[in-house]
N, C-alpha and C positions, 0 to 999 in steps of 0.2 A: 504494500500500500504506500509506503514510502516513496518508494521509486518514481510509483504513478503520479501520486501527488506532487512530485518533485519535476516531474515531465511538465507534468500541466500547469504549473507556478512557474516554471520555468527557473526554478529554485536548485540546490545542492540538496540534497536528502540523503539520512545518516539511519539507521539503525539497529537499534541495538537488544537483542533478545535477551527477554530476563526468563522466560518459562514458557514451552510446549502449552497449545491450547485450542480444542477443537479442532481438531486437524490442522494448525497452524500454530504462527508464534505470535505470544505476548508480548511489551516493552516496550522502550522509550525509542520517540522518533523526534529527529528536527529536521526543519527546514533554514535554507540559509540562504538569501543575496551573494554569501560571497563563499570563497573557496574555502574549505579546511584544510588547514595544515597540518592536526594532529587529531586522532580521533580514539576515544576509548570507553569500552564497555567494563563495568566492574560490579559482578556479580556481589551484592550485602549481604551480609548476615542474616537469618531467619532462623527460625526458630519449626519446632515439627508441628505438623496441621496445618502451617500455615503457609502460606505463596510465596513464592522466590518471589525476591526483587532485585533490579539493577539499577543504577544510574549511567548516564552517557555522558561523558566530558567529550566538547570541543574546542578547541582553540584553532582562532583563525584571524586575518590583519583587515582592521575595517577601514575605511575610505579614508579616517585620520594619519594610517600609516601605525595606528597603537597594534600590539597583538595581543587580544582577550581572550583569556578561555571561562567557559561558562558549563557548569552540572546541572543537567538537569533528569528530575526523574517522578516517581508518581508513588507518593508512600500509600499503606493501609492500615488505618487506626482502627481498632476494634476495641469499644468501649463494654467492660464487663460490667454487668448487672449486678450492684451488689443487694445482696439480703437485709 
């Protein structure tokens, strides 16, 4: 889906798989105006029962000449019921 959406933005598209899901894969996706220079997926910690997660760092040089990198990812807070 990346890819496609990156076609048709006519954007850089990056992603990054955090876990297998329904015949496909889940995780973090960007899109980007400008080029990546560095790209990385890193698998976080979890815990059993519960969903893998990833974030995806990029870094890349924007119009200023600066080179930023930026994480981005999609956490799951599950709030226990207490008695």
């Amino acid at each position: 889906m990346a890819t496609e959406l990156g076609r048709r933005t006519k954007m850089a598209p990056i992603f990054g798989k955090a876990m297998s899901f329904d015949g496909g894969e889940y995780g973090e996706g960007v899109l980007s105006k400008y080029t990546f220079l560095e790209t990385r997926k890193v698998s976080l910690p979890y815990s059993t029962g519960n969903e893998t997660r990833a974030d995806l760092e990029v870094t890349t040089i924007i119009n200023s000449g600066d080179t930023i990198s930026f994480i981005g990812t999609h956490l799951d807070h599950l709030k226990d019921e207490i008695d």
